[in-house]
Kinemage of the C-alpha trace (Angstrom):
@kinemage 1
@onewidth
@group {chain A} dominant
@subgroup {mainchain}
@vectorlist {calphas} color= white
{ca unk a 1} P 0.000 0.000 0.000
{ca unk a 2} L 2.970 2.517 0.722
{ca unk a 3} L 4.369 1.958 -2.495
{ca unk a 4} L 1.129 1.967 -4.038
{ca unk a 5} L 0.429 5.726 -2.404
{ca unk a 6} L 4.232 7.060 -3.166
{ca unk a 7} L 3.606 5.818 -7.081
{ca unk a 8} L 0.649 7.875 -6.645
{ca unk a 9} L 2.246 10.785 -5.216
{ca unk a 10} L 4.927 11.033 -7.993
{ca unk a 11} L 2.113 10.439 -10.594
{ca unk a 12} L 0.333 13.511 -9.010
{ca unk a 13} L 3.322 15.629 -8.780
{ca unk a 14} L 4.453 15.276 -12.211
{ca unk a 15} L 0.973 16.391 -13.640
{ca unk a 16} L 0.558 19.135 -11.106
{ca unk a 17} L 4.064 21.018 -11.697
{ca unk a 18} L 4.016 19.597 -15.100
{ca unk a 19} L 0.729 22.004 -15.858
{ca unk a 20} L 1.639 24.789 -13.642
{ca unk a 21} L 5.535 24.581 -15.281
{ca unk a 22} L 3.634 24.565 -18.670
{ca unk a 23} L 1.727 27.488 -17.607
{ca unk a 24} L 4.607 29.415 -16.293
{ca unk a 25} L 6.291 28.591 -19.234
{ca unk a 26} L 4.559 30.052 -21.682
{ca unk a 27} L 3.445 33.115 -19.828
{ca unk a 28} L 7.010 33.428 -19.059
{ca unk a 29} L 7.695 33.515 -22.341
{ca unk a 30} L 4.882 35.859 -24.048
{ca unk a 31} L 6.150 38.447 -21.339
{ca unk a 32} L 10.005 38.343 -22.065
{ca unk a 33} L 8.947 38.928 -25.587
{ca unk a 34} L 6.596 41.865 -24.632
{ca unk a 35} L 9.197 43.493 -22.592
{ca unk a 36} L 11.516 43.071 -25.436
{ca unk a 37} L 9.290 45.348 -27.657
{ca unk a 38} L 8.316 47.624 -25.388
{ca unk a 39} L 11.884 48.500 -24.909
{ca unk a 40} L 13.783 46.433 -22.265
{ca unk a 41} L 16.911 44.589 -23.132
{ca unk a 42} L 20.008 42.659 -21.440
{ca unk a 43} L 18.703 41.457 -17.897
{ca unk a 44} L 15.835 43.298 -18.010
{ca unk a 45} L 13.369 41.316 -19.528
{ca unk a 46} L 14.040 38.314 -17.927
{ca unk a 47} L 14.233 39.287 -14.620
{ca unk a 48} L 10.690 41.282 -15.113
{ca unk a 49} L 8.824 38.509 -16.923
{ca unk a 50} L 10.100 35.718 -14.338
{ca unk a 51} L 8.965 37.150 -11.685
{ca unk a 52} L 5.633 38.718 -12.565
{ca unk a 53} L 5.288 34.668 -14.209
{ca unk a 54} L 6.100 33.788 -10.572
{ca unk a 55} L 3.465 35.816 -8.723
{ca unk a 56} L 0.508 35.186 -11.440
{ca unk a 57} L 1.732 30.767 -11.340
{ca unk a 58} L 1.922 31.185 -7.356
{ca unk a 59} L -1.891 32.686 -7.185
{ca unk a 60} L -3.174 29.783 -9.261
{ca unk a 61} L -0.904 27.262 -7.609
{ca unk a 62} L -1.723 28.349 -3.646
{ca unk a 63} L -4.548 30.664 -3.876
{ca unk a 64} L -7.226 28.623 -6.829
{ca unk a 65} L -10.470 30.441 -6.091
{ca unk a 66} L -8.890 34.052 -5.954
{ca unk a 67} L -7.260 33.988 -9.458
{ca unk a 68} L -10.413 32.060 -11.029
{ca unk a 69} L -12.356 35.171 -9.990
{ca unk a 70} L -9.625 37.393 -11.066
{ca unk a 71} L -8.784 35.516 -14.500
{ca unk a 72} L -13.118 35.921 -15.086
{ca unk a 73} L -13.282 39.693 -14.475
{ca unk a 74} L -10.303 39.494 -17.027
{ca unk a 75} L -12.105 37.550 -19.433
{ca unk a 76} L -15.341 39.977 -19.422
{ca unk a 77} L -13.454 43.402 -19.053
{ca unk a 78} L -11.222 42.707 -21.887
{ca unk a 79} L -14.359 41.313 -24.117
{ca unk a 80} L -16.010 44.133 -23.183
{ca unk a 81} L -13.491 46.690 -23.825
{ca unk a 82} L -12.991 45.095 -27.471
{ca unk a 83} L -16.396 45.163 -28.228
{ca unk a 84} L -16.987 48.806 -26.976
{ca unk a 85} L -13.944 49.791 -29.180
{ca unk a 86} L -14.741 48.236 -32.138
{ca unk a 87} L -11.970 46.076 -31.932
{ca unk a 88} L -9.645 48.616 -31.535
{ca unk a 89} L -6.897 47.120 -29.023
{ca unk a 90} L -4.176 49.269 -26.635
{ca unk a 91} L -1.987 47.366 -24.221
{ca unk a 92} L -1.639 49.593 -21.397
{ca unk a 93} L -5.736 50.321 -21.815
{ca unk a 94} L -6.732 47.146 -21.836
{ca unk a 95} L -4.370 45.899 -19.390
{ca unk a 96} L -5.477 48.787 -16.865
{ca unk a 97} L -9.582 47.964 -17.495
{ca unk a 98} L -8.959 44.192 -16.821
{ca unk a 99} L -6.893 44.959 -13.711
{ca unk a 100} L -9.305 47.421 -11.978
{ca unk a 101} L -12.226 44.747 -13.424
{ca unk a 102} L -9.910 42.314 -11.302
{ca unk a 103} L -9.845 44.644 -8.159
{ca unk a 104} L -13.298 45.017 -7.668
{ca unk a 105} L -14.328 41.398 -8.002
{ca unk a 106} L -11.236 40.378 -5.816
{ca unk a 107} L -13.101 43.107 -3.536
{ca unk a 108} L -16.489 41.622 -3.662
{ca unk a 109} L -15.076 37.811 -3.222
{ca unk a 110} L -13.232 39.186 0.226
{ca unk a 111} L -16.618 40.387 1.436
{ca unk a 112} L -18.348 37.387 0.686
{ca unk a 113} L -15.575 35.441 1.803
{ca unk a 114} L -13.319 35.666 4.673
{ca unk a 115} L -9.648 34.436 3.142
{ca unk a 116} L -6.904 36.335 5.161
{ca unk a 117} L -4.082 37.436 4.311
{ca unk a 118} L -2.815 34.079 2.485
{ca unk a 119} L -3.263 34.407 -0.951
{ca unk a 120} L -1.393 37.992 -1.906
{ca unk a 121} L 1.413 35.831 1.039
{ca unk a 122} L 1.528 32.955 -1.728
{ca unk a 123} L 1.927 35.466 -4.482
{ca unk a 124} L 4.386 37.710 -2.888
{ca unk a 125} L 6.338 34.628 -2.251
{ca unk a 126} L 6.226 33.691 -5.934
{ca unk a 127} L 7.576 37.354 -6.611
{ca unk a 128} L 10.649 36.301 -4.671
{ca unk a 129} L 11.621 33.215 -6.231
{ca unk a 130} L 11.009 34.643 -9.648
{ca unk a 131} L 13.333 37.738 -8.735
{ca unk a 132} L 15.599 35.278 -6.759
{ca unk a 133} L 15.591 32.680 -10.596
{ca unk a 134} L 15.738 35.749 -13.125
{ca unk a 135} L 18.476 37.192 -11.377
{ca unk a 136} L 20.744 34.189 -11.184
{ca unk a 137} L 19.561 33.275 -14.348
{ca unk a 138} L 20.974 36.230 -15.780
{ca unk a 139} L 23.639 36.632 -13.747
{ca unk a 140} L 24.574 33.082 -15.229
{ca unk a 141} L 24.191 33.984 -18.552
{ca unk a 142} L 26.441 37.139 -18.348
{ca unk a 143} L 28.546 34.656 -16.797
{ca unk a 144} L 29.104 32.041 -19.469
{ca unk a 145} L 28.109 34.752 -22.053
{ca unk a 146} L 25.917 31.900 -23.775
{ca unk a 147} L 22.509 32.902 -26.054
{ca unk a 148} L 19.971 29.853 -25.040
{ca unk a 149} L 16.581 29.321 -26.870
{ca unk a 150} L 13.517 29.829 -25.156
{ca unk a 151} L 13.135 26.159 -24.195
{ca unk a 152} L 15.994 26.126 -22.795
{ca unk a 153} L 15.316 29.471 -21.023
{ca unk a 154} L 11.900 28.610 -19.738
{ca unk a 155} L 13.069 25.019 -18.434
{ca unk a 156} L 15.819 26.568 -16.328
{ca unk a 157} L 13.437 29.659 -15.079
{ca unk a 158} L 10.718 27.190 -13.996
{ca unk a 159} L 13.101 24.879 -12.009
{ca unk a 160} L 14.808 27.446 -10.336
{ca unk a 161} L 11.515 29.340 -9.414
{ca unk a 162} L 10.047 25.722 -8.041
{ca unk a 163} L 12.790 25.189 -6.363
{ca unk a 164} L 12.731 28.841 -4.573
{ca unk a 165} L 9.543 28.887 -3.897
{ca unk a 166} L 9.574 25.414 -1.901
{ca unk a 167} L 12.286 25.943 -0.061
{ca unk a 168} L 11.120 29.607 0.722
{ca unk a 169} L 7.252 29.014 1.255
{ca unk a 170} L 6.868 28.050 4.414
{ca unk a 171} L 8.922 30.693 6.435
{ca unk a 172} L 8.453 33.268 4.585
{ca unk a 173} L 4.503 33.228 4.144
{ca unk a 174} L 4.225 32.526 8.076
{ca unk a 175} L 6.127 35.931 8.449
{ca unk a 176} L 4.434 37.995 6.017
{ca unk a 177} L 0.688 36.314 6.373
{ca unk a 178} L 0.740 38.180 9.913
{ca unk a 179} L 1.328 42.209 8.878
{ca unk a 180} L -0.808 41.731 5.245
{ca unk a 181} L -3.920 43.463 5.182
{ca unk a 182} L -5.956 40.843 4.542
{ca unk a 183} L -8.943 43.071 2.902
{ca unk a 184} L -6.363 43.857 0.184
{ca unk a 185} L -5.413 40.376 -0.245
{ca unk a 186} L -7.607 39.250 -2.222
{ca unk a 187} L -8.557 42.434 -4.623
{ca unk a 188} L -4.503 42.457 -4.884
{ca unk a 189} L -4.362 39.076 -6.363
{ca unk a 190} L -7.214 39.293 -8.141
{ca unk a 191} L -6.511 42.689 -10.181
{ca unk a 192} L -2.845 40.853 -10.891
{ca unk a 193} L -3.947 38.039 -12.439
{ca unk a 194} L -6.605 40.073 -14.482
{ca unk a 195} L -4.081 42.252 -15.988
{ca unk a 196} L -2.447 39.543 -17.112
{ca unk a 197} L -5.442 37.812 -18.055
{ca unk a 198} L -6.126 41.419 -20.428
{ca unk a 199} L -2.647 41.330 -21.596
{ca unk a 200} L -2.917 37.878 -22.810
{ca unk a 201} L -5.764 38.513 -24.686
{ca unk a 202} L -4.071 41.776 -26.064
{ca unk a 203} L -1.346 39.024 -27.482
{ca unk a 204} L -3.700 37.433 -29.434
{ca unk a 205} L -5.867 39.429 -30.447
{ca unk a 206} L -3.972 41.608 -31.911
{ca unk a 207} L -2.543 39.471 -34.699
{ca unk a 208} L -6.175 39.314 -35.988
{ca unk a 209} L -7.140 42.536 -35.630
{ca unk a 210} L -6.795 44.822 -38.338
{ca unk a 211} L -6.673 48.292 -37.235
{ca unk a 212} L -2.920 47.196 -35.647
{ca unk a 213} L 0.351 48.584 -37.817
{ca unk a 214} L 2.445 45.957 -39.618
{ca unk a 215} L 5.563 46.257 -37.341
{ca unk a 216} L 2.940 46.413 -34.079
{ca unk a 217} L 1.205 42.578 -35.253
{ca unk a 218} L 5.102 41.632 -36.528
{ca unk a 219} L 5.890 42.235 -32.701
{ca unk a 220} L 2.748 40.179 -31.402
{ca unk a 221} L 3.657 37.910 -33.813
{ca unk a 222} L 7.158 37.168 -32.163
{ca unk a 223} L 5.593 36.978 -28.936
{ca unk a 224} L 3.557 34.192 -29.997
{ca unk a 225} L 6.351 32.485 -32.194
{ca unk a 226} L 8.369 32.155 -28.350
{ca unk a 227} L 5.049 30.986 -26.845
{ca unk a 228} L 5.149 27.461 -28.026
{ca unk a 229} L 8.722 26.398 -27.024
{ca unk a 230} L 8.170 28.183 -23.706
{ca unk a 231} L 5.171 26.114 -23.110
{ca unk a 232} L 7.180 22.892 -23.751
{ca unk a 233} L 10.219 23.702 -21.664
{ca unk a 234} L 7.955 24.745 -18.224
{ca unk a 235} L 6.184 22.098 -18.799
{ca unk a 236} L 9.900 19.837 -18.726
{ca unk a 237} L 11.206 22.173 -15.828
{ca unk a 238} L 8.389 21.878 -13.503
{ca unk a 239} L 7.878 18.125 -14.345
{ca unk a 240} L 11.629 17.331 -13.776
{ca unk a 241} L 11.632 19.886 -10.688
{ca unk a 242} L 8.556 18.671 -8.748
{ca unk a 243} L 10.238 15.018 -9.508
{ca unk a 244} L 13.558 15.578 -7.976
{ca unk a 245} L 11.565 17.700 -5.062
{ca unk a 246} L 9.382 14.671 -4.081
{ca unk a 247} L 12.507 12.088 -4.095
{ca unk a 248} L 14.422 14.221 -1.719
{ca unk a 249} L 11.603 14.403 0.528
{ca unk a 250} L 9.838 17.863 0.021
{ca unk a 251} L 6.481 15.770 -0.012
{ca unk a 252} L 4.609 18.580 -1.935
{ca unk a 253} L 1.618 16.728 -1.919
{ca unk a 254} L 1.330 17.517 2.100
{ca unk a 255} L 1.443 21.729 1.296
{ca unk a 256} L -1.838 21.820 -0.655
C-alpha cells in the first residue's frame, strides 16, 4: 500500500508542476517577448517577466479560487473593452480595465468570503523566487556569455523558481501572512492576475485585428512564435523539478 500511495504521489506531482511549469512557461515567455518590444533589453526582460510569471503561477498554484475570480473579471473586461472599441486594441488600456475589473471582483469575493491574508502571502512569495531565478539566471548567462533558446530558457526559469519557492514558502509566508492586510489580499491578487489575463488577450488578439500597424502585429507575432517552445520547456522544468523535489523528501503533496 505505501508503495502503491508514493507511485501515486509522484504520478500527481508530475501532472501538477508539469501544468503549472507549462503554464509558467509560456506566460514566461509571451512576457520576455513583450518586454523586449516595449523596450527592455540585457537582464531586463528576464528578470521582469520571471517574476511577474512567478506571482501570477503562485496565485493559481496556492490561492485557486482568488485567481479564477480574477482571471473571469479578465475575461469579461477585456471582451467588453474590445467590443466597446470596435476592436480597436491598446496594451496599457486594456491591461489597466482588466486589472481594476480584477480589483473590484477580488473586492467583492473578500466580502463574501473571509480568506486572510494568504493568498497575496503565496503570491508575494512567488515574486521572490522569480526575482531570486531571473536574477541568477541572468547573472549566469552574463557569466558564461551563452545565447539559449527559449526552451531552454523557460526550463531553467521554472526549475529554479520551483525550487525557490519550496524551499522559501513556508517561512516566509508565516512571516508575512501576519502584517498583510488581509482586505487587500484578495482584490490584490485578483486585479494581478486580471491584468495579465487582459494582456494575454491583447497578445492574441492583436494578430487578428486589423486596425494594428504591420511592425505592431510583426511584434505580437514574435511573442507568440516564443510561446510554443516556452510552453514545452515549463512544462519539462516543472515536471523534472517537482520530480527531484518529491525524491528528496519535500512531499509537496502535504502543502496543498
Amino acid at each position: 500500500m505505501r508503495t502503491k500511495d508514493q507511485f501515486a504521489a509522484v504520478v500527481m506531482t508530475l501532472f501538477v508542476w508539469g501544468f503549472a511549469g507549462a503554464l509558467f512557461g509560456a506566460l514566461f515567455a509571451g512576457l520576455h517577448q513583450v518586454l523586449q518590444v516595449l523596450g527592455l533589453s540585457g537582464w531586463q526582460p528576464l528578470i521582469v517577466a520571471a517574476a511577474a510569471a512567478a506571482m501570477t503561477t503562485a496565485a493559481f498554484y496556492s490561492a485557486m479560487p482568488v485567481a479564477l475570480v480574477g482571471a473571469m473579471a479578465g475575461v469579461l473586461s477585456s471582451i467588453g473593452y474590445l467590443i466597446a472599441t470596435d476592436q480597436e486594441i491598446e496594451l496599457f488600456m486594456i491591461v489597466g480595465i482588466a486589472g481594476s475589473a480584477g480589483i473590484v471582483a477580488g473586492s467583492f469575493y473578500a466580502w463574501m468570503v473571509k480568506g486572510g491574508s494568504q493568498p497575496l502571502a503565496e503570491t508575494l512569495t512567488g515574486l521572490v523566487a522569480g526575482l531570486l531565478a531571473g536574477g541568477s539566471l541572468a547573472l549566469a548567462l552574463a557569466m558564461t556569455g551563452e545565447a539559449v533558446g527559449m526552451f531552454v530558457l523557460a526550463a531553467g526559469v521554472v526549475a529554479l523558481v520551483g525550487t525557490f519557492f519550496q524551499i522559501s514558502e513556508r517561512w516566509l509566508v508565516t512571516r508575512t501572512a501576519g502584517w498583510l492586510p488581509g482586505s487587500l489580499s484578495a482584490p490584490v491578487v485578483a486585479g494581478l492576475i486580471a491584468a495579465v489575463v487582459g494582456a494575454s488577450i491583447w497578445i492574441v488578439g492583436g494578430t487578428t485585428s486589423a486596425m494594428l500597424d504591420a511592425s505592431t502585429q510583426d511584434a505580437i507575432g514574435q511573442v507568440l512564435h516564443d510561446i510554443p517552445p516556452g510552453l514545452l520547456g515549463g512544462l519539462l522544468g516543472g515536471a523534472l523539478t517537482g520530480l527531484l523535489l518529491e525524491l528528496f523528501g519535500f512531499h509537496l503533496e502535504d502543502r496543498r
